[in-house]
N, C-alpha and C positions, 0 to 999 in steps of 0.2 A: 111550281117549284118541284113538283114529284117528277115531270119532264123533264128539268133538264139534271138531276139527281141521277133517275134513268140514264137518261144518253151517256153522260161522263161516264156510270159503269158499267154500262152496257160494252166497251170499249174495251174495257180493263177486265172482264172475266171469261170465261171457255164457257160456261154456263149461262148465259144472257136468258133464259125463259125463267131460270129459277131466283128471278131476281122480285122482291115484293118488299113495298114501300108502303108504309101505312103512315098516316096523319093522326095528331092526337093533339087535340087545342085543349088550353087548360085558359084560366085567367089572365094571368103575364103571359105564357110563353106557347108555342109552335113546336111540337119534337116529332120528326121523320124518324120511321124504324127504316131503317135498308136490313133485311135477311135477305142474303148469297147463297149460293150451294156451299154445301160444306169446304170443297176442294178450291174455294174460290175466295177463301174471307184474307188467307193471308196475302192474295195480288190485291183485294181492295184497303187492305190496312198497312200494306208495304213494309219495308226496312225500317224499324222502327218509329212505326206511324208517322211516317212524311208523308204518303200518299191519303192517309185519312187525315190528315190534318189540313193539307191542302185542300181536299172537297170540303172541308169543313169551310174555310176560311172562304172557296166558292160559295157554298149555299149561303153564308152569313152576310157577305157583297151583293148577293141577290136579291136579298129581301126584301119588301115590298114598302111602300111609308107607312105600316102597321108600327106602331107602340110595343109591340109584343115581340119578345126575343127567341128565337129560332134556333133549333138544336138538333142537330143529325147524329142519331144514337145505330151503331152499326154493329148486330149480331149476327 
């Protein structure tokens, strides 16, 4: 999942090295941090988050036969 999180923003920022994805399982649920360079949050959160709502709705299509609900939190 942090792969292809990656790639899709890897596309969409001028800063692709300062791009860091962390995992954090809890009980229920799955949450990815995506942290951008600063000059890069608002091409990945777009015109009033259509473009983070769209990765969102990619990673949540992606997810695996896991029980456990998945959530991409983007700082």
């Amino acid at each position: 999942m942090k792969a292809l999180i990656e790639t899709i923003v890897t596309s969409l920022v001028d800063h692709p090295e300062d791009i860091v994805i962390t995992e954090t399982e809890e009980e229920t649920k799955i949450v990815y941090h995506l942290s951008v360079h600063s000059e890069d949050v608002g091409k990945v959160i777009g015109k009033n988050g259509r473009i983070a709502k769209a990765l969102r709705t990619v990673v949540y299509a992606a997810k695996t036969n896991s029980t456990k609900r998945v959530y991409l939190d983007i700082m």
